[in-house]
N, C-alpha and C positions, 0 to 999 in steps of 0.2 A: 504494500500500500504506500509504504513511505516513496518509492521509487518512482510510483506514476504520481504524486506530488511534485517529487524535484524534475521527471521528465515537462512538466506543466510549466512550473516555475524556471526552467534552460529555455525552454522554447518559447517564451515570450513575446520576442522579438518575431514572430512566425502569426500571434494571434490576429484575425482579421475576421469581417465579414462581411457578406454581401450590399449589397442598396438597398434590395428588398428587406434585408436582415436590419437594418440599419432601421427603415422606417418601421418595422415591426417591433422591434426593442423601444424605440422613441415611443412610440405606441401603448406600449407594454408597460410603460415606467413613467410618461411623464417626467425622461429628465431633460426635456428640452432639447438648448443648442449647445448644450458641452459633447465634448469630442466621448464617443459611445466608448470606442476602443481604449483611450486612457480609462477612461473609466472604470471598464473591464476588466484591463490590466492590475488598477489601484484595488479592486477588491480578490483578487485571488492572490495579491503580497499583503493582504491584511490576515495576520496571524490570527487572530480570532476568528475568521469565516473557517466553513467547513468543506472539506477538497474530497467529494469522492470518485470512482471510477464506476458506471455501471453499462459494464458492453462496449457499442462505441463512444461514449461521451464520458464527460467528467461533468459534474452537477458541481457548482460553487454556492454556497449557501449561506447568505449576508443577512442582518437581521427582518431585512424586507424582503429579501428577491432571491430567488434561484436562477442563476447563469446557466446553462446550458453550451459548451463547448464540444464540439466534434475530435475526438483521438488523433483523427488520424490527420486529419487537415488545417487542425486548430483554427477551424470559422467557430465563433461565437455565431448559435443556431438562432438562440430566442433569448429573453430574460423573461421572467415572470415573477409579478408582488407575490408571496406567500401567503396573504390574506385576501 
């Protein structure tokens, strides 16, 4: 477990997603016009969220939202509020 953690946190520089994916997360979150991908970036190095693996994605879990990132391709899929 710990491994596809630091494979997540090496590959950052990699994390990306689509225009569709973009307006769907804006969508999804209400976070406006901040850059999606920093974003993204800043909560999966926030020590507190939680980083799992299930299949091909990893789920990042912040006190509002679950990220959704693809293994293999590291496209950030979707975000979703938790509530």
């Amino acid at each position: 477990m710990k491994y596809e953690i630091t494979k997540l946190i090496n590959n950052l520089d990699k994390i990306h997603t689509t225009e569709l994916g973009e307006i769907r997360i804006r969508k999804n979150t209400g976070l406006g016009d901040c850059e999606i991908i920093d974003w993204c970036k800043k909560q999966i190095l926030e020590i507190q969220n939680t980083i799992i693996r299930n299949g091909k994605n990893w789920y990042i879990e912040t006190d509002l939202f679950i990220i959704t990132v693809n293994v293999s391709s590291f496209t950030v899929i979707t975000v979703h509020k938790k509530y």
